[in-house]
C-alpha positions as a Markdown table, in Angstrom:
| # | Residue | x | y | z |
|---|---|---|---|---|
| 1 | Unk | 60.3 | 96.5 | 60.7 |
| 2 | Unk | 57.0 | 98.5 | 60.4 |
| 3 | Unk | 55.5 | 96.6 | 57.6 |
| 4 | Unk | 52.1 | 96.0 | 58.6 |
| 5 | Unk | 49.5 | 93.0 | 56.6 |
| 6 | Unk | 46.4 | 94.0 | 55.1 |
| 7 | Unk | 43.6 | 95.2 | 56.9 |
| 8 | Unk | 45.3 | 95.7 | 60.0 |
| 9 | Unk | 45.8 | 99.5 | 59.4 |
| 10 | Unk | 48.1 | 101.8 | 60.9 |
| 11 | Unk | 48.7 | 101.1 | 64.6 |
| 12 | Unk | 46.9 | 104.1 | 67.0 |
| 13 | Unk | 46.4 | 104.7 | 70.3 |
| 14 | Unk | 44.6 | 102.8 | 72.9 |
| 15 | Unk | 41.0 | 103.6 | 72.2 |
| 16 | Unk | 41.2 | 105.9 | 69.2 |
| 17 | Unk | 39.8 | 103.0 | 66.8 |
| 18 | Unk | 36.8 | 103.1 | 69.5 |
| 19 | Unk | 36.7 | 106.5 | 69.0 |
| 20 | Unk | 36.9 | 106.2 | 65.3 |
| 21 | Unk | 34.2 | 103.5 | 64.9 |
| 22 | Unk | 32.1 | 105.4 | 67.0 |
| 23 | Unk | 32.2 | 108.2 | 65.7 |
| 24 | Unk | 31.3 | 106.7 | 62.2 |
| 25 | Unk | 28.2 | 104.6 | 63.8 |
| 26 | Unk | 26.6 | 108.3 | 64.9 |
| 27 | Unk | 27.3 | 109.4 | 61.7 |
| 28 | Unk | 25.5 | 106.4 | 60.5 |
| 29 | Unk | 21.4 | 106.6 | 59.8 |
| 30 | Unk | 20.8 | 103.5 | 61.7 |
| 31 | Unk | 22.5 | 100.3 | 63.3 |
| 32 | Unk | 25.5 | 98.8 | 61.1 |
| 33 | Unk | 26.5 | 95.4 | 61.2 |
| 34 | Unk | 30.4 | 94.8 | 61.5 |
| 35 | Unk | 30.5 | 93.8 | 57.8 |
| 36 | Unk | 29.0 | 97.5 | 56.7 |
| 37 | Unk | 31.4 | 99.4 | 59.7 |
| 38 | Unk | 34.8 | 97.3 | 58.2 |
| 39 | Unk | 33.7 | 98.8 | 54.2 |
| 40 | Unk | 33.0 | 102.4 | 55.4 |
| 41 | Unk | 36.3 | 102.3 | 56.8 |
| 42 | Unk | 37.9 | 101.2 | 54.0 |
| 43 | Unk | 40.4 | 98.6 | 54.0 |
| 44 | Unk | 42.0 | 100.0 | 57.8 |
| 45 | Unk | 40.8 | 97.1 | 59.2 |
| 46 | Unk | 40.2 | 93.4 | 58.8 |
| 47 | Unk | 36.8 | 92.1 | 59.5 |
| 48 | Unk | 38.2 | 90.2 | 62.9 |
| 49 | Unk | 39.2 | 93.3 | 64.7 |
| 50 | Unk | 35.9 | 95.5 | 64.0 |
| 51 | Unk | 33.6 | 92.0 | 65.1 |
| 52 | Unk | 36.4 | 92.7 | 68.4 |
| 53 | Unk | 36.0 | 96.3 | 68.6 |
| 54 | Unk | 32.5 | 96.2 | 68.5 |
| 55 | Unk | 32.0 | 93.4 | 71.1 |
| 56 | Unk | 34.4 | 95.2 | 74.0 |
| 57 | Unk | 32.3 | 98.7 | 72.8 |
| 58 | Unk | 28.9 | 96.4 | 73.6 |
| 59 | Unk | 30.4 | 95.2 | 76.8 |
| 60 | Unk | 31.1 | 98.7 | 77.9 |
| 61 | Unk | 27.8 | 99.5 | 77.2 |
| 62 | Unk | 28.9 | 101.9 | 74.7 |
| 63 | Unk | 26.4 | 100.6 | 71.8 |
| 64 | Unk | 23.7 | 98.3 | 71.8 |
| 65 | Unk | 23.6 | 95.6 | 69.4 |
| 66 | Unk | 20.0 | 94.2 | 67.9 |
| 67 | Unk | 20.2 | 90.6 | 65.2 |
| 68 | Unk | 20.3 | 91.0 | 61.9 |
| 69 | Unk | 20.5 | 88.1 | 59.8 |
| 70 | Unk | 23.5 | 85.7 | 61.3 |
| 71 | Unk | 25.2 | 89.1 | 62.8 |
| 72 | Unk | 24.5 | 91.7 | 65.0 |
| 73 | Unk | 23.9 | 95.6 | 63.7 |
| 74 | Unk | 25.2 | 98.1 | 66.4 |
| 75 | Unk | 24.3 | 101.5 | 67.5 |
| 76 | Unk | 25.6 | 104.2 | 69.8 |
| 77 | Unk | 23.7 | 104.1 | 73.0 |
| 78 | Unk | 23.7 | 108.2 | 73.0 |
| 79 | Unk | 24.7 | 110.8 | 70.8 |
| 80 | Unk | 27.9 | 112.8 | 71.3 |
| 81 | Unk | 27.2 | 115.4 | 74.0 |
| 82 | Unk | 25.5 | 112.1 | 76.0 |
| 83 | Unk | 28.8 | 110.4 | 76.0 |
| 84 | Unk | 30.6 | 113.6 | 77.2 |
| 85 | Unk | 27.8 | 113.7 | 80.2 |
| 86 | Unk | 28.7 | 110.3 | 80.8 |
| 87 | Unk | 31.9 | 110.7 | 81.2 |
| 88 | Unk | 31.8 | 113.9 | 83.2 |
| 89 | Unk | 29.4 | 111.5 | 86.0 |
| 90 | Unk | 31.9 | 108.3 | 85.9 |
| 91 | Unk | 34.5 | 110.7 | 87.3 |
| 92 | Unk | 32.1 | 112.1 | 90.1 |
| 93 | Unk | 31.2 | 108.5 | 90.8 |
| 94 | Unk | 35.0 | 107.3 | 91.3 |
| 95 | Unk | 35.1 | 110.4 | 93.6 |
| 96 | Unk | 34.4 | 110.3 | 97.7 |
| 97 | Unk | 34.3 | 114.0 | 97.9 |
| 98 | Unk | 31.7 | 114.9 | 95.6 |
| 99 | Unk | 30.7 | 118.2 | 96.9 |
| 100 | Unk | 34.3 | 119.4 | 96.3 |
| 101 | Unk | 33.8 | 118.2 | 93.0 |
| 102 | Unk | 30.9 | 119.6 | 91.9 |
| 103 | Unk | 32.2 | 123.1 | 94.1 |
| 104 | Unk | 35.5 | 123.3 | 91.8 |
| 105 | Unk | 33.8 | 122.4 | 88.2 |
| 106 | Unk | 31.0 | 125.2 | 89.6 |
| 107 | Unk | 33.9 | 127.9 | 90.3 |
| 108 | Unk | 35.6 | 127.0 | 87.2 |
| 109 | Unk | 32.5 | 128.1 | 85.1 |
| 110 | Unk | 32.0 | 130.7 | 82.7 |
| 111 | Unk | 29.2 | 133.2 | 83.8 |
| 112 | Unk | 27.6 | 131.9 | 81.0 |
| 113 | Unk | 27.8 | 128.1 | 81.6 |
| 114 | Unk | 27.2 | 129.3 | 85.3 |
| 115 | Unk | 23.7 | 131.3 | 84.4 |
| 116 | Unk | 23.0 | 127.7 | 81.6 |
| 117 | Unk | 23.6 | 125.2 | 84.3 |
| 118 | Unk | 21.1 | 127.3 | 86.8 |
| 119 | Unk | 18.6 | 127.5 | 84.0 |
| 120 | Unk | 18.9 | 123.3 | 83.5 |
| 121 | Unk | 18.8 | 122.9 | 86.8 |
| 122 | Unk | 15.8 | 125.4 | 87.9 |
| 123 | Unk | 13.8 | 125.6 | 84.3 |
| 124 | Unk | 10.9 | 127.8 | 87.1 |
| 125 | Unk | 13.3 | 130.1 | 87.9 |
């Protein structure tokens, strides 16, 4: 019990290989293909379950994916801080009572979030 084959790695988390691949792919200075993602990770995980991770990442529309030879070479749609925005507006979307929303994360502000967010929103003022 616990053994584990070759190139399967140690078992995380739901989504924390996600999180680990892309987190290497914005580290990266352009698209990788599955082939260069599995060798910068080392031998963690066999080829099969990056071509996977990458393709459910794709149909999240998490990266975008361009061909490259007889593969595909992903990259991050956004950077880091535009996955965090993304994030923050799929939870207001699942949400009826957006005003209440927005009124809580507003009252739960620092003074100085509070005086960025009116700067970002009113650049004039």
């Amino acid at each position: 019990m616990g053994t584990r084959t070759p190139g399967q790695g140690p078992k995380l988390p739901n989504g924390a290989r996600e999180a680990e691949i892309l987190e290497l792919l914005q580290r990266a200075d352009g698209a990788l293909t599955p082939r260069e993602v599995t060798e910068r990770l080392g031998s963690e995980l066999a080829y099969n379950s990056v071509v996977t991770i990458l393709t459910r990442m794709h149909t999240k529309r998490l990266l975008t994916r361009t061909p490259r030879g007889r593969a595909y070479a992903y990259a991050p749609v956004t950077d880091d801080p535009g996955f965090a925005a993304r994030r923050m507006r799929s939870v207001l979307e699942e949400r009826s009572d957006r005003q209440d929303v927005l009124a809580r994360f507003a009252d739960g502000l620092s003074t100085t979030d509070a005086d960025l967010l009116r700067q970002l929103l009113d650049p004039d003022q």
